[in-house]
MMTF fields as JSON, N, C-alpha, C and O atoms, coordinates in Angstrom:
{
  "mmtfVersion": "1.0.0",
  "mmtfProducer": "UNKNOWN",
  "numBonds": 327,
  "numAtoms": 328,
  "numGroups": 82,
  "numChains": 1,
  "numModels": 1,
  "chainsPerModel": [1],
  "groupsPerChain": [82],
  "chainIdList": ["A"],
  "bondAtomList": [4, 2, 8, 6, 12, 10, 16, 14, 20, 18, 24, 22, 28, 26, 32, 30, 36, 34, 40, 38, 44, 42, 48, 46, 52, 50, 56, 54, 60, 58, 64, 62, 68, 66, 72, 70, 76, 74, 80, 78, 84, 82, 88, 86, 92, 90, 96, 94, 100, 98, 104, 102, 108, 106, 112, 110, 116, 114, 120, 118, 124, 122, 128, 126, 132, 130, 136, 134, 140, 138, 144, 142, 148, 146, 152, 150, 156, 154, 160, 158, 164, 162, 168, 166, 172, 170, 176, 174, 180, 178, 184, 182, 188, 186, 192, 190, 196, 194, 200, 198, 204, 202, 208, 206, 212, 210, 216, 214, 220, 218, 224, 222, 228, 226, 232, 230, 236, 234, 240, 238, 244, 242, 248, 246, 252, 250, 256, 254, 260, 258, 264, 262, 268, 266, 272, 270, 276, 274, 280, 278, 284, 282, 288, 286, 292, 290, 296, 294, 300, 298, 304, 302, 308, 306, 312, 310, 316, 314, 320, 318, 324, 322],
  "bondOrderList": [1, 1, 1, 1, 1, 1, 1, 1, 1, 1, 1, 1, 1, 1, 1, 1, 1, 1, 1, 1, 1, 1, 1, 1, 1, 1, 1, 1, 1, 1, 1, 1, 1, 1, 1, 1, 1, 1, 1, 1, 1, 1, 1, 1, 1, 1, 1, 1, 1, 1, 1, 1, 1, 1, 1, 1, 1, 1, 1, 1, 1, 1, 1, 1, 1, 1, 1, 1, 1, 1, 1, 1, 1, 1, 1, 1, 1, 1, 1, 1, 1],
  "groupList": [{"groupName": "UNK", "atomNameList": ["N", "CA", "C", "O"], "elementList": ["N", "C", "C", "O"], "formalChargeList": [0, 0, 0, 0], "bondAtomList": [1, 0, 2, 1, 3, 2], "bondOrderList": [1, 1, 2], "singleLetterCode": "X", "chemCompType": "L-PEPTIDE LINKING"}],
  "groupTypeList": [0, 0, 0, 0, 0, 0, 0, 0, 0, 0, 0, 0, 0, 0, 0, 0, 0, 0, 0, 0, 0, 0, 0, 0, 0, 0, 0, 0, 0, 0, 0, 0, 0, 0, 0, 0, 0, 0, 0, 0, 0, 0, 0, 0, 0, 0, 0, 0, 0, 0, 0, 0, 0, 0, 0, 0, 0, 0, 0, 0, 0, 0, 0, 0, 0, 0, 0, 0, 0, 0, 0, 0, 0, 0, 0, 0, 0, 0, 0, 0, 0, 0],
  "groupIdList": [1, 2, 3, 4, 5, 6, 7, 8, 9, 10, 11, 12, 13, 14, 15, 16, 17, 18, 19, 20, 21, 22, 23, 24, 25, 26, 27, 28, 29, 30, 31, 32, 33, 34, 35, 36, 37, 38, 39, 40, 41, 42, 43, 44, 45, 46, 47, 48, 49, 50, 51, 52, 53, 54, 55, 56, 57, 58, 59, 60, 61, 62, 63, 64, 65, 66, 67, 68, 69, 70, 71, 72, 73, 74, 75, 76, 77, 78, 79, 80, 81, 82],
  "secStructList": [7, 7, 7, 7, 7, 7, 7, 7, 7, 7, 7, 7, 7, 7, 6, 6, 6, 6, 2, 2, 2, 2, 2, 2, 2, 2, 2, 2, 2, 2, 2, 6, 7, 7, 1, 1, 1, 7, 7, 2, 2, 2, 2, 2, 2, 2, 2, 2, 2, 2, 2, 2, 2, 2, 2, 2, 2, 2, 2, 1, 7, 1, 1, 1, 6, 6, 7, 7, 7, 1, 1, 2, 2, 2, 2, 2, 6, 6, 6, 1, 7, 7],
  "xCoordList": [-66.979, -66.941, -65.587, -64.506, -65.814, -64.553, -63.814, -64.546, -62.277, -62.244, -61.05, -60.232, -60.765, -59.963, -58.534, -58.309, -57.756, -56.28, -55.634, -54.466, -56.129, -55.27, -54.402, -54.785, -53.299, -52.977, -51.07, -50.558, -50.434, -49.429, -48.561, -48.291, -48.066, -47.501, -46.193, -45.79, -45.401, -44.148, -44.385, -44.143, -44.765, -44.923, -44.007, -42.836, -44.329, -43.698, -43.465, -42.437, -44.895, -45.056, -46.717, -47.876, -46.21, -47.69, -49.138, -50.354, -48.052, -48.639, -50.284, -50.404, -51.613, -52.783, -53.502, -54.713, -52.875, -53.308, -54.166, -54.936, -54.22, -55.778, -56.927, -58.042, -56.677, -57.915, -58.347, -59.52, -57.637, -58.218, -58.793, -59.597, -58.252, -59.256, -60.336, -61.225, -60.566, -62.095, -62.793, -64.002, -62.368, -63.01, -63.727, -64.774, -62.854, -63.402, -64.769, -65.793, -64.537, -65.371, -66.678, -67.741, -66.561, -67.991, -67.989, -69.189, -67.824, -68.132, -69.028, -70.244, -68.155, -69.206, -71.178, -72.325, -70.514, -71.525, -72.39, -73.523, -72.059, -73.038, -73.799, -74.998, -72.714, -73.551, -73.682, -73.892, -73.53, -73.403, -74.611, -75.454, -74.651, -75.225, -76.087, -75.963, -77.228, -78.113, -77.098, -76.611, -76.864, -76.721, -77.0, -76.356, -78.59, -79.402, -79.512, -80.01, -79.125, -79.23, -77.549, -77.3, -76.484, -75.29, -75.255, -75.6, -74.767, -74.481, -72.857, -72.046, -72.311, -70.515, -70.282, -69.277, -71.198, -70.344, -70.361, -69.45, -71.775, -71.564, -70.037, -69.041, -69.933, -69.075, -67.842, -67.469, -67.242, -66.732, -66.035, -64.939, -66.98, -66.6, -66.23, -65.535, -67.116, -65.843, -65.163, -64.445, -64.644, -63.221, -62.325, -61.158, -62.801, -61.985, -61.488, -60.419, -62.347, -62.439, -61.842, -61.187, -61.834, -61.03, -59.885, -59.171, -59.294, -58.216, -57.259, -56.032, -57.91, -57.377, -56.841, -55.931, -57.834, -57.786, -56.695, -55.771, -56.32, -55.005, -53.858, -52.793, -54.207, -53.145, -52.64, -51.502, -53.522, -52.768, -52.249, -51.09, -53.019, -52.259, -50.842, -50.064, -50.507, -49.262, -48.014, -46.814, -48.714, -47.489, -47.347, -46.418, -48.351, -47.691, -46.886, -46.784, -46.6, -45.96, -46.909, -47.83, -46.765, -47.791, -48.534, -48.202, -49.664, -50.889, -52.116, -53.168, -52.152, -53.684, -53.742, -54.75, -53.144, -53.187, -53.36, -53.538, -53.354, -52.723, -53.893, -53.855, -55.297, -56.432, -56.538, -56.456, -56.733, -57.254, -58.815, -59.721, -58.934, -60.336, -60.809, -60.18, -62.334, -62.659, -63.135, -63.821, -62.488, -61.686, -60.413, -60.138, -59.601, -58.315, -58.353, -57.57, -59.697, -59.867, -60.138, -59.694, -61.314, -61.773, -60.341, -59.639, -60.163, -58.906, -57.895, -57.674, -57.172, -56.888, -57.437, -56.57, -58.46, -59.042, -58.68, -57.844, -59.684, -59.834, -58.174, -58.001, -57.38, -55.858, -54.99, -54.015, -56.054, -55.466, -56.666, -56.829, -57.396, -58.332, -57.763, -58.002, -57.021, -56.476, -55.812, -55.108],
  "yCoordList": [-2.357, -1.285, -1.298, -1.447, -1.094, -1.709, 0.316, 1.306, 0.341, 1.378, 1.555, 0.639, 2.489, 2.492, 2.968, 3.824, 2.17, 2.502, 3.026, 2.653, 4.068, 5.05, 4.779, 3.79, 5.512, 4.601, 5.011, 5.936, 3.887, 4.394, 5.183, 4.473, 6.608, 7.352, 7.622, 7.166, 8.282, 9.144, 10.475, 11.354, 10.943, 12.272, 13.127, 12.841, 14.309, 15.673, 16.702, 17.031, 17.246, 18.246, 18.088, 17.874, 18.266, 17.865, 19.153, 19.105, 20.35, 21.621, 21.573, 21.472, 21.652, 21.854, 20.252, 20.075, 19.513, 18.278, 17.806, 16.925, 18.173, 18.618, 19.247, 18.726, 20.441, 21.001, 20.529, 20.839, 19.513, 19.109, 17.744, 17.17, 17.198, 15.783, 16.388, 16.025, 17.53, 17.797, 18.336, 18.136, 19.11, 19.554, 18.395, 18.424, 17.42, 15.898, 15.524, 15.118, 15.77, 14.85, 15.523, 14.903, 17.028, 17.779, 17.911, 18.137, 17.981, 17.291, 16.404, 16.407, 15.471, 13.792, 13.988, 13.547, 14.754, 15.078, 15.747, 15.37, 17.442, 17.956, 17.68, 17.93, 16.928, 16.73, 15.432, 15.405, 14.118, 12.581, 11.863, 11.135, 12.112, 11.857, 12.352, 13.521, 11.603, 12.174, 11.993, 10.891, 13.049, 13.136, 12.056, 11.491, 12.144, 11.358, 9.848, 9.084, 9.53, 8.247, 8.016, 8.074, 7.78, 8.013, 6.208, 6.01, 5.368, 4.065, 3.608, 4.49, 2.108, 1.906, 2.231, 2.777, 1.862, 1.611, 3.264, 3.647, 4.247, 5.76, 5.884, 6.328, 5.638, 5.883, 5.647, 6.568, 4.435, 4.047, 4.877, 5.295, 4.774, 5.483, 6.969, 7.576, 7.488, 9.165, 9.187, 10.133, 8.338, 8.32, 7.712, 8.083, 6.967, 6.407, 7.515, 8.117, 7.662, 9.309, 10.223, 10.81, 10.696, 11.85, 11.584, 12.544, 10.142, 9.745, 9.605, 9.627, 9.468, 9.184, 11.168, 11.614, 11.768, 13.408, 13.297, 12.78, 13.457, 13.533, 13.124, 13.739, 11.766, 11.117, 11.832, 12.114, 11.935, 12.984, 14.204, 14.477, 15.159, 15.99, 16.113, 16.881, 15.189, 15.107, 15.022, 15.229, 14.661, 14.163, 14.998, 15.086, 16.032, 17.344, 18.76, 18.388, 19.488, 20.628, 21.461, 21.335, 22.708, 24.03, 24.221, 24.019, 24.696, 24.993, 25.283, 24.846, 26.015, 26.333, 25.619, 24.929, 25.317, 23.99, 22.778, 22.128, 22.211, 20.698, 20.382, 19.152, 20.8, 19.806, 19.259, 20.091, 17.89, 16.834, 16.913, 17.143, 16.728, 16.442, 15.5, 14.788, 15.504, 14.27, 13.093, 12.103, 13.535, 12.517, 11.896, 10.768, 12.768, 12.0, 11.229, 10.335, 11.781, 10.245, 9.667, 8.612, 9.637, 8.033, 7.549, 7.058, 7.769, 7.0, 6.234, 5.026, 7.301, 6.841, 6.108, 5.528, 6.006, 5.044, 3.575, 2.748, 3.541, 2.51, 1.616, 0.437, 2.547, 2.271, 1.31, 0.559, 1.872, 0.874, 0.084, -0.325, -0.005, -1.191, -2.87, -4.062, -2.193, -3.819, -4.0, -5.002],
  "zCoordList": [14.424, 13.442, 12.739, 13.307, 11.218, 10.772, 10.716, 10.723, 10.667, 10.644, 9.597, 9.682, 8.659, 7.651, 8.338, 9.194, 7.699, 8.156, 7.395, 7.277, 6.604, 5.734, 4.33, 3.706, 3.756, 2.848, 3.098, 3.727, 2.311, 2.658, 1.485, 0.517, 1.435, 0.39, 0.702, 1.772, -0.006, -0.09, 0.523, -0.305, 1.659, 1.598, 1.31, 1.56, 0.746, 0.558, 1.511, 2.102, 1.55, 2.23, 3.16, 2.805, 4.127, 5.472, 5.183, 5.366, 4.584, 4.863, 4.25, 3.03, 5.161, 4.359, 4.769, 4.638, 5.109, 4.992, 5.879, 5.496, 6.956, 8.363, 7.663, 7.709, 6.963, 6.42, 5.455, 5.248, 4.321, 3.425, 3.731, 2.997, 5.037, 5.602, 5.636, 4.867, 6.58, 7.13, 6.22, 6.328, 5.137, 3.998, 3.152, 2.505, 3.367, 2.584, 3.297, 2.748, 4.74, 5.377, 5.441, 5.426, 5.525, 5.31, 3.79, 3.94, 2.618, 1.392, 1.582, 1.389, 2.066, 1.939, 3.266, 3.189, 4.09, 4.692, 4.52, 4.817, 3.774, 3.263, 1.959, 1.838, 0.581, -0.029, -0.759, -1.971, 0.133, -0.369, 0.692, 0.169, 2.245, 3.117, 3.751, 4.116, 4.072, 5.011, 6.371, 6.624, 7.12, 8.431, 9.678, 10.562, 9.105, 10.083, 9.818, 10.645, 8.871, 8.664, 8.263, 7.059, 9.127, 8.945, 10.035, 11.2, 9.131, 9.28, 9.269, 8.988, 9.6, 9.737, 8.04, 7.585, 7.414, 5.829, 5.075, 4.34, 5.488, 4.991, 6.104, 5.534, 7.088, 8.17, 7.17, 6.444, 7.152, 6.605, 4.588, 4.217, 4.096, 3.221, 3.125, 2.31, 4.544, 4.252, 4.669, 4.345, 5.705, 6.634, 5.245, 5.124, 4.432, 3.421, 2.632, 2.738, 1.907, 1.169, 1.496, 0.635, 2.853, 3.426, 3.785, 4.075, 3.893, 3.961, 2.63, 2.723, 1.461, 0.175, -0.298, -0.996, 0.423, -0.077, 1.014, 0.387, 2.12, 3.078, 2.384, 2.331, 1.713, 1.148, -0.434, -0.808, -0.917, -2.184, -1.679, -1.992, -0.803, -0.492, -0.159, -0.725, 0.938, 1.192, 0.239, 0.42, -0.776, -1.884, -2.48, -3.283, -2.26, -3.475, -2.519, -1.351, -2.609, -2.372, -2.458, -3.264, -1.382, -1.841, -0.382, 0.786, -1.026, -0.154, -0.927, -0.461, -2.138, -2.525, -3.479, -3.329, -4.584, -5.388, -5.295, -6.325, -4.149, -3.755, -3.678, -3.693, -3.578, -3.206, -4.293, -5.197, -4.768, -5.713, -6.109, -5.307, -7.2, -7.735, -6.97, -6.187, -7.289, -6.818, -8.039, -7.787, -9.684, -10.004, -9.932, -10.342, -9.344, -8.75, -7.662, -7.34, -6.886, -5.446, -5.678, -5.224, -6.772, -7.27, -7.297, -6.414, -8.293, -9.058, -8.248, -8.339, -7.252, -6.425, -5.254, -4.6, -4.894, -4.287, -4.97, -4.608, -6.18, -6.828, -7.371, -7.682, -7.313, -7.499, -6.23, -6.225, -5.124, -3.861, -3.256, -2.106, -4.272, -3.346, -4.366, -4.169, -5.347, -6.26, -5.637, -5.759]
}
């Protein structure tokens, strides 16, 4: 099972950055995935996903502002898979 190793940033500030992984990860669960049919590569892509939302967070300052779109994860995703 392949497993994502995160990305590497400048952090700022840590504050918020637990709740906005798991917020990612039930996102992708409640409304990207069937549950029941949850395979390495769905696996795979929300651990990715919720890792890219950890990773912007950190870089900003705050607490209620700091969550990223989820056009800024694309982006950033797609920014570190070149």
């Amino acid at each position: 099972m392949a497993i994502h190793k995160g990305f590497k940033v400048s952090a700022v500030d840590a504050t918020g950055t637990g709740d906005c992984f798991i917020g990612a990860v039930l996102y992708k669960l409640l409304f990207k995935y069937d549950v029941g049919e949850l395979g390495e590569n769905e696996l795979n892509d929300i651990i990715a996903f919720a890792n890219a939302v950890g990773a912007l967070v950190v870089m900003r300052r705050g607490t209620i502002d700091i969550m990223p779109t989820l056009d800024e994860v694309d982006k950033f995703i797609e920014k570190y898979k070149k």
